[in-house]
C-alpha positions in Angstrom: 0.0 0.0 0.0 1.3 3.3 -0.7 0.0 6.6 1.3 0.6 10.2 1.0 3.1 11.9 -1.6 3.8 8.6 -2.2 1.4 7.6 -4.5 2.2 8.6 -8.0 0.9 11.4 -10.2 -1.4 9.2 -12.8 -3.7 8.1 -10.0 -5.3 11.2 -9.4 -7.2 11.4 -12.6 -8.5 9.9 -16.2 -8.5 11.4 -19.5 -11.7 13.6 -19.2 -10.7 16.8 -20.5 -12.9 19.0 -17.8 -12.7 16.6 -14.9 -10.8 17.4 -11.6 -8.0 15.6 -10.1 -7.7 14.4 -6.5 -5.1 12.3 -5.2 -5.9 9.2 -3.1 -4.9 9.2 0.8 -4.4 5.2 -0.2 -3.6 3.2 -3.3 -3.9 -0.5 -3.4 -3.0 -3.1 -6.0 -4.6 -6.5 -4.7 -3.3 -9.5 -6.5 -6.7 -11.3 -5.8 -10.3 -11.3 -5.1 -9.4 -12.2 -1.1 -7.1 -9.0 -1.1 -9.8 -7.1 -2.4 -12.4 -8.7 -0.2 -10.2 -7.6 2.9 -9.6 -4.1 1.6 -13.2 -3.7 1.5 -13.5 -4.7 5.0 -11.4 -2.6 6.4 -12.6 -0.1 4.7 -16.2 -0.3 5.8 -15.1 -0.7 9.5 -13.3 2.5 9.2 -16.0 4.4 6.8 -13.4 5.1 4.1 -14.7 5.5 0.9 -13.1 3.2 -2.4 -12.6 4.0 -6.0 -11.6 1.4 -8.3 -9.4 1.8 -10.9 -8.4 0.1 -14.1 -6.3 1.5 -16.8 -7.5 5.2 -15.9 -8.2 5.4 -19.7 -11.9 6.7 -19.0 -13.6 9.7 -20.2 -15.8 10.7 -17.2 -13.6 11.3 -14.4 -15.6 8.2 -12.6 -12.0 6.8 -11.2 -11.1 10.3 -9.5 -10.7 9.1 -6.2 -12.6 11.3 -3.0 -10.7 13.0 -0.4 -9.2 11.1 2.2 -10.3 7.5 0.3 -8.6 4.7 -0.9 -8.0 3.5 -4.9 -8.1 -0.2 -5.4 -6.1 -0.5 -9.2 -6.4 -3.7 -10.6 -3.2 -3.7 -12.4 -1.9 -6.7 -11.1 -5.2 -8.5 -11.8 -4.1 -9.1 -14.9 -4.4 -12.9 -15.8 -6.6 -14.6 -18.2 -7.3 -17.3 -16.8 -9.4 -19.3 -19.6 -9.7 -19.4 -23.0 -12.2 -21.5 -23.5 -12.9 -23.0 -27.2 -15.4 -25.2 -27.0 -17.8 -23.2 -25.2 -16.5 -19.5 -26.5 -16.4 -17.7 -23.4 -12.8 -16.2 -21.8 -12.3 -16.4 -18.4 -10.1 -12.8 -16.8 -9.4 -10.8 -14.0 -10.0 -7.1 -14.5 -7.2 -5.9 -15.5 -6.5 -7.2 -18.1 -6.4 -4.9 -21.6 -8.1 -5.5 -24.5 -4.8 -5.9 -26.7 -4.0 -8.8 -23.9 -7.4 -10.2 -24.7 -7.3 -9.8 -28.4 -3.5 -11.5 -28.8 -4.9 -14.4 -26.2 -8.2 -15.2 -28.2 -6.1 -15.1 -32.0 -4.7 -18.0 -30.5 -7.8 -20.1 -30.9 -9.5 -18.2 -33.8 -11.3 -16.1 -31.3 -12.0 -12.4 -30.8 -13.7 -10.5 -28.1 -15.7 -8.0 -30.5 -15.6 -5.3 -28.4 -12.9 -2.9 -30.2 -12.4 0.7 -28.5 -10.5 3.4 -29.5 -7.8 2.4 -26.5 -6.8 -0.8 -26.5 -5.0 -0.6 -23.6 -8.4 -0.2 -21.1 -9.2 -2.7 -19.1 -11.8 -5.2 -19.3 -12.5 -4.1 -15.9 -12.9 -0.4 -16.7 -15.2 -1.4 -19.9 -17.5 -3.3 -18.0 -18.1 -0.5 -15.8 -19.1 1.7 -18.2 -20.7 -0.7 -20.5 -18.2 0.6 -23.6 -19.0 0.6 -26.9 -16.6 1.3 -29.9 -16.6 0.6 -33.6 -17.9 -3.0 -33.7 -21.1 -2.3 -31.5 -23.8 -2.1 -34.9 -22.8 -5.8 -35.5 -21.6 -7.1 -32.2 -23.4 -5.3 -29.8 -21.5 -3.4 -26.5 -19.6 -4.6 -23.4 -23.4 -5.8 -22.0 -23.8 -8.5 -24.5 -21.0 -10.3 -24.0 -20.5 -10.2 -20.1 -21.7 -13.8 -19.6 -20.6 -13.8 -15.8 -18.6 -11.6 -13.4 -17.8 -12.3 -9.9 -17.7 -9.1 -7.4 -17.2 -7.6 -4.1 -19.7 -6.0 -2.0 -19.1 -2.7 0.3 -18.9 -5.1 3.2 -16.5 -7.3 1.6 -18.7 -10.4 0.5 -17.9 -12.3 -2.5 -21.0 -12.8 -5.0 -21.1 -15.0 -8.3 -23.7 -13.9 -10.9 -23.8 -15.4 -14.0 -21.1 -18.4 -15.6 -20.1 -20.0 -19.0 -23.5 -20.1 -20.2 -25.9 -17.7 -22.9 -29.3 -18.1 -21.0 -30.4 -17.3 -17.4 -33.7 -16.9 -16.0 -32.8 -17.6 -12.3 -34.1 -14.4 -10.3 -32.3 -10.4 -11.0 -29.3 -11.0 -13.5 -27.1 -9.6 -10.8 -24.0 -9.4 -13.4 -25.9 -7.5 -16.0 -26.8 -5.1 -13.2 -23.0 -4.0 -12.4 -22.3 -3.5 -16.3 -22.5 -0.1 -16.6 -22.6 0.8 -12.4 -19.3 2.8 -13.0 -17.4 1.0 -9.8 -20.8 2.2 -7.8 -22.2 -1.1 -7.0 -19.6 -3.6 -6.0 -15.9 -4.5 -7.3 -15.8 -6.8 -10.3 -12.9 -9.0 -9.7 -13.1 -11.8 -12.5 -15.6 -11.7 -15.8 -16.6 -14.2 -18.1 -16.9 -12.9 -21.4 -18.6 -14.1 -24.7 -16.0 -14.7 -28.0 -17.2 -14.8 -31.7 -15.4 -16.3 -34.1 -12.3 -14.3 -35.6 -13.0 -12.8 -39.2 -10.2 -14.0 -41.5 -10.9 -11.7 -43.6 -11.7 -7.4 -43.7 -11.6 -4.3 -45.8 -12.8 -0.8 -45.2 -14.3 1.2 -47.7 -14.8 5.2 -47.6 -17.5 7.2 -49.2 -17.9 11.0 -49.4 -21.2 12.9 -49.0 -21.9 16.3 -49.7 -23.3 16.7 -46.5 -23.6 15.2 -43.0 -27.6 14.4 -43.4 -26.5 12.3 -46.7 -24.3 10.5 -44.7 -27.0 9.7 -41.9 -30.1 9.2 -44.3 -27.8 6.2 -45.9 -27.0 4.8 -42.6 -30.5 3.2 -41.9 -30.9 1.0 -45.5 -27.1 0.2 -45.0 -27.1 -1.1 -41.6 -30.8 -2.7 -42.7 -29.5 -3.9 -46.2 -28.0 -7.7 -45.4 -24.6 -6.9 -45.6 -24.1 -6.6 -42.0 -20.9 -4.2 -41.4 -18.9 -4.7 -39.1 -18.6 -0.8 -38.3 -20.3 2.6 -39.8 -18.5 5.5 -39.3 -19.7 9.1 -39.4 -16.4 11.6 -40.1 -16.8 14.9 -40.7 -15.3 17.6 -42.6 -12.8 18.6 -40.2 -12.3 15.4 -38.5 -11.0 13.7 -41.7 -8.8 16.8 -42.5 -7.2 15.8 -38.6 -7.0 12.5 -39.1 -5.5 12.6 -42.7 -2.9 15.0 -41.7 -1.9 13.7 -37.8 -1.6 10.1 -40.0 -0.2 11.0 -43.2 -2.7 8.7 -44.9 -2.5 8.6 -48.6 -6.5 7.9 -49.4 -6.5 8.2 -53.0 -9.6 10.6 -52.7 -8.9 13.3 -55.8 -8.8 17.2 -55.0 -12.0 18.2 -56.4 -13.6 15.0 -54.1 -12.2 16.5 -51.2 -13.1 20.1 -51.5 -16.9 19.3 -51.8 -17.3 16.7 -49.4 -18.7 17.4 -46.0 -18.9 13.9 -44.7 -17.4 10.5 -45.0 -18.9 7.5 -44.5 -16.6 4.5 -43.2 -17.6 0.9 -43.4 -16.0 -2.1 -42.5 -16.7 -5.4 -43.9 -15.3 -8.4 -42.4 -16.2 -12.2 -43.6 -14.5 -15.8 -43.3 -13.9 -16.1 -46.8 -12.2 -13.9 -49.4 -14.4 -14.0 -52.3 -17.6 -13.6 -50.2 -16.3 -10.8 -48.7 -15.3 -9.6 -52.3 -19.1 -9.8 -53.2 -20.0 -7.8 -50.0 -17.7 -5.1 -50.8 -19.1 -4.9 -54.9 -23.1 -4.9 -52.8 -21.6 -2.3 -50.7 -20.4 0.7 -53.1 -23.6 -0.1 -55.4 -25.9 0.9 -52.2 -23.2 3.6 -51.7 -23.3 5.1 -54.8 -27.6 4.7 -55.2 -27.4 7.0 -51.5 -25.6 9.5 -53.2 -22.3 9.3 -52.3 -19.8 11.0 -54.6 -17.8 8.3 -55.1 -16.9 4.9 -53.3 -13.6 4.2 -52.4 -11.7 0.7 -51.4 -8.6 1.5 -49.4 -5.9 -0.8 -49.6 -5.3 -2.9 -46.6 -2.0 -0.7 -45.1 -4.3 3.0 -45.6 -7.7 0.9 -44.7 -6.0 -0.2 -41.3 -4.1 3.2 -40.6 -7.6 5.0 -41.3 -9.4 2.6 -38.5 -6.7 3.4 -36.4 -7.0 7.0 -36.7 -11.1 7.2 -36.5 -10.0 5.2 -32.9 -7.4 7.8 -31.9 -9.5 11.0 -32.5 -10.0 11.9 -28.9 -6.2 12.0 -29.0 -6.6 14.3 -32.1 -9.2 16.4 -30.6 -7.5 16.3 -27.2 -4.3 17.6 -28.9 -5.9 20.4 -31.0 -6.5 21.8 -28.0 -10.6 20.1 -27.5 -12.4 21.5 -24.0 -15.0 19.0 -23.9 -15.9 16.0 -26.0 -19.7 14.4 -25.7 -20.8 11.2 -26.2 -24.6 11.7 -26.9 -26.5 8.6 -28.2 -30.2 8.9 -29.9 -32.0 6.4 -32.6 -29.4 6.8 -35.5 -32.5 8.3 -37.4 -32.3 11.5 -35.5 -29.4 11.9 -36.2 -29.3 14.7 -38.4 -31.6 16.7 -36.3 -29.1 16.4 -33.0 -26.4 17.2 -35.7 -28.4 20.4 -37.0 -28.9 21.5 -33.1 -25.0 21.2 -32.6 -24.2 23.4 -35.1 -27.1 26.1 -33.8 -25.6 25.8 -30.5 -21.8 26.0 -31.8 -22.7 29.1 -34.0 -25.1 31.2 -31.3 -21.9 30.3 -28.4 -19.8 31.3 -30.7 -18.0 28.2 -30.4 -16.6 25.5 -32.8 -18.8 21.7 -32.3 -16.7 18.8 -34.4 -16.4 15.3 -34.5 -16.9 11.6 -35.4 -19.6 8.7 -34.3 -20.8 5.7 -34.3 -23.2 6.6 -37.1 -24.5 2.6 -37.5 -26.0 3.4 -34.0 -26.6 6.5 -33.0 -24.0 7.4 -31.0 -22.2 10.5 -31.3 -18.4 11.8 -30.1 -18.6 15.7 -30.4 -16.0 17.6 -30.0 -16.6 21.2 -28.0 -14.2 24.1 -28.7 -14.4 26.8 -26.1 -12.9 27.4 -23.3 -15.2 29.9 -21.3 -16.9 28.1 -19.0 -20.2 29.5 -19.0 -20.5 29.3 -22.7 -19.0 25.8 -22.9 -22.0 24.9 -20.3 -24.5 26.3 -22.6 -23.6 24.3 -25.3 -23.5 20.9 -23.7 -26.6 21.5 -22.0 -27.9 22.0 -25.6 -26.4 19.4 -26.6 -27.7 17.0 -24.1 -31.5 18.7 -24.1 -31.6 17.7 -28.2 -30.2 14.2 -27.4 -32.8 13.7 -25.0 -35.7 15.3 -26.7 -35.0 13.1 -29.9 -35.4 9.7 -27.6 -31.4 9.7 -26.7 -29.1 9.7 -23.2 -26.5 11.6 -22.3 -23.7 9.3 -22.5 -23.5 6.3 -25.3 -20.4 4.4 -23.8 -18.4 6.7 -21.9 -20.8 6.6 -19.0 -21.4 9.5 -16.6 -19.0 9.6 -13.9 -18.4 12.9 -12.1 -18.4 15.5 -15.6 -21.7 14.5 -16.3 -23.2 14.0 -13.1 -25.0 17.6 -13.3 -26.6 17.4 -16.7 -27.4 13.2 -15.6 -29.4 14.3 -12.8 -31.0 17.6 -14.2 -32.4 15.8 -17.7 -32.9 12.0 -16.7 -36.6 11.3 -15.3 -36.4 12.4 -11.8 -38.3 9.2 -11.2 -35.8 7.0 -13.0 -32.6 8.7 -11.0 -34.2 8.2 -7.4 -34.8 4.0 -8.4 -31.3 4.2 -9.4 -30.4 5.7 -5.6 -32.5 2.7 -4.0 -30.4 0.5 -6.1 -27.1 2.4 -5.0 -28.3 1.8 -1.3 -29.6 -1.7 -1.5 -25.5 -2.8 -2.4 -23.8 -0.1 -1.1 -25.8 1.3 2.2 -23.2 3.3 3.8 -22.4 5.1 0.3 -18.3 4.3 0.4 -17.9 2.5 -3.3 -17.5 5.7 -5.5 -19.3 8.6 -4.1 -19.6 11.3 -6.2 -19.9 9.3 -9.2 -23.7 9.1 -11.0 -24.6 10.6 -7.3 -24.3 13.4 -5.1 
């Protein structure tokens, strides 16, 4: 255990751009579920509140720690303990990454679909926020592949909820309850996650629109068409321009394309076989080209892969351009040109710059805010959030809520809806010492 000025820097914080940082009075790195089981008791003898902490690669500020509390990091919970081929499922601790996960499962011919834009988070840290990424319009989020988790209480008990198996209907689905709980809940110390078989083979295609609402009107027949993609990416205008120039990717797009496209439209197409997959991508540009993009464009595998890598590292880009708040909105991908068209009326009456990239295949949105008063920059997100709520959206798609969002979660989330959630919070957590501050006051 370290204490004091001893603790290092990192542990005070995650990536959210607006979030405060707050060191820990305590940091702990168990090596088991009984370490953490005895932390917990100690810590709800002595009223100390916990945080728990994965790779601190969050967006929310939900692993800040409180004043005077203690930060259990599950670095050293790092095994995978099971790769399981016969019944698809993997067997880890939380802390393990998802570039651990991925290198163990390509072993067997496995993947764990769910691809973020950082793949050195922790499984731990995904399953509390229920993540998303790229892959979620095929292979759903984090939610539908937890299979199992164990977990500790507040007072240090050890439940099991969940095992290697697809269907329960044996009382609350206790394990589907702490996905998404942001560390609020209980301790996940061990999950038991769902694999798919790994695509052998994948291309990405590119196709510019002459506007944003181009690109979302041909999101619905594409993600509806058959083809199944394994990811639909919104880019804008400036986005691209960022992501071109911060990878030097060579595209093959041609000047005049360029100039008079204001959105791109990435697909991925993955398939076991290399001539289906060859069909897929001729399908694909037809229904490209029919939902008026300007042109279609194949990307060879080296620019295809550095392009997917860049869409994954725009907060980096953002973050680095000098970004004050990014949003991660999420409404039925059909409204998403009218939460798009209430962005830029809130960017241009703040007088403030609103960029970004999403998840166009479903519905969720990563905005970029430029500007750095804070009264202004308010404005805008609460905008932003009021127009994903009013077109049947929530405030966070994957990033969750943490302590950033906390405000605009509680002021725009059925009142009703919020106060179940606190019943829930004090059914696990009584005397309020796993997270406070996070979702809740």
């Amino acid at each position: 255990m370290l204490t004091g000025v001893a603790v290092p820097r990192e542990y005070a914080g995650d990536e959210s751009l607006a979030g405060v940082r707050q060191a820990p009075a305590y940091l702990v790195r168990p090596a088991g579920t009984g370490e953490v089981a005895d932390v917990l008791r100690i810590a709800a003898e002595a009223r100390i509140p916990v945080t728990a902490r994965g790779s601190g690669t969050g967006m929310s500020g939900a692993c800040v720690p409180c004043p005077g509390g203690i930060t259990v990091s599950f670095e050293r919970m790092n095994r995978v303990l099971d790769v399981d081929a016969v019944n698809h499922v993997a067997v880890v601790q939380p802390g393990v990454t998802l570039d651990m996960l991925d290198r163990r499962t390509a072993e067997h011919g496995l993947c764990y679909p769910v691809r973020l834009g950082e793949p050195s988070a922790s499984v731990g840290g995904t399953i509390a926020t229920n993540a998303g990424g790229m892959h979620a319009v095929r292979h759903g989020v984090t939610r539908h592949h937890v299979l199992g988790v164990e977990a500790v209480l507040a007072s240090g008990a050890i439940v099991r909820s969940g095992g290697r198996y697809v269907k329960t209907s044996t009382g609350y689905d206790l394990a589907q309850l702490l996905v998404g709980s942001e560390g609020t809940l209980a301790l996940v110390t061990e999950a038991t996650l769902r694999l798919r078989p790994r695509a052998a083979y994948s291309t990405c295609v590119l196709a510019p629109f002459a506007s944003a609402e181009d690109v979302f009107r041909a999101v619905p027949p594409l993600a509806g068409g058959g083809l199944e993609p394994a990811a639909l990416e919104y880019v804008d205008l400036l986005a691209m321009a960022a992501m071109a120039d911060g990878s030097a990717l060579g595209l093959g797009i041609p000047p005049a394309v360029r100039q008079a496209a204001l959105g791109y439209l990435l697909a991925v197409l993955e398939n076991p076989s290399a001539e289906r997959l060859e069909e897929d991508v001729e399908a694909l540009g037809e229904q490209l080209l029919a939902l008026g993009a300007a042109d279609v464009y194949v990307l060879p595998p080296g620019a295809g892969r550095r392009l997917v890598e860049a869409r994954e590292r725009a907060f980096w880009t953002a973050k680095a351009a000098g970004a004050d708040e990014l949003v991660d909105i999420v409404v039925p991908r059909g409204e998403l040109p009218g939460l798009l068209d209430a962005a830029q009326a809130a960017a241009e009456d703040t007088g403030s710059l609103v960029t970004g990239c999403g998840h166009a295949g479903d519905g969720n949105v990563h905005l970029s805010v430029f500007q750095p008063d804070p009264v202004r920059r308010d404005e805008v997100l609460r905008r932003l959030f009021r127009a994903g709520l009013e077109r049947g959206g929530a405030v966070s798609g994957e990033h969750g809520i943490g302590r950033v969002k906390k405000a605009y979660f509680q002021q725009f989330e059925d009142p009703a809806k919020v106060e179940l959630m606190r019943r829930i919070k004090y059914a696990f957590d009584p005397d309020g010492l796993l997270s406070p501050g996070v979702l809740f006051d």
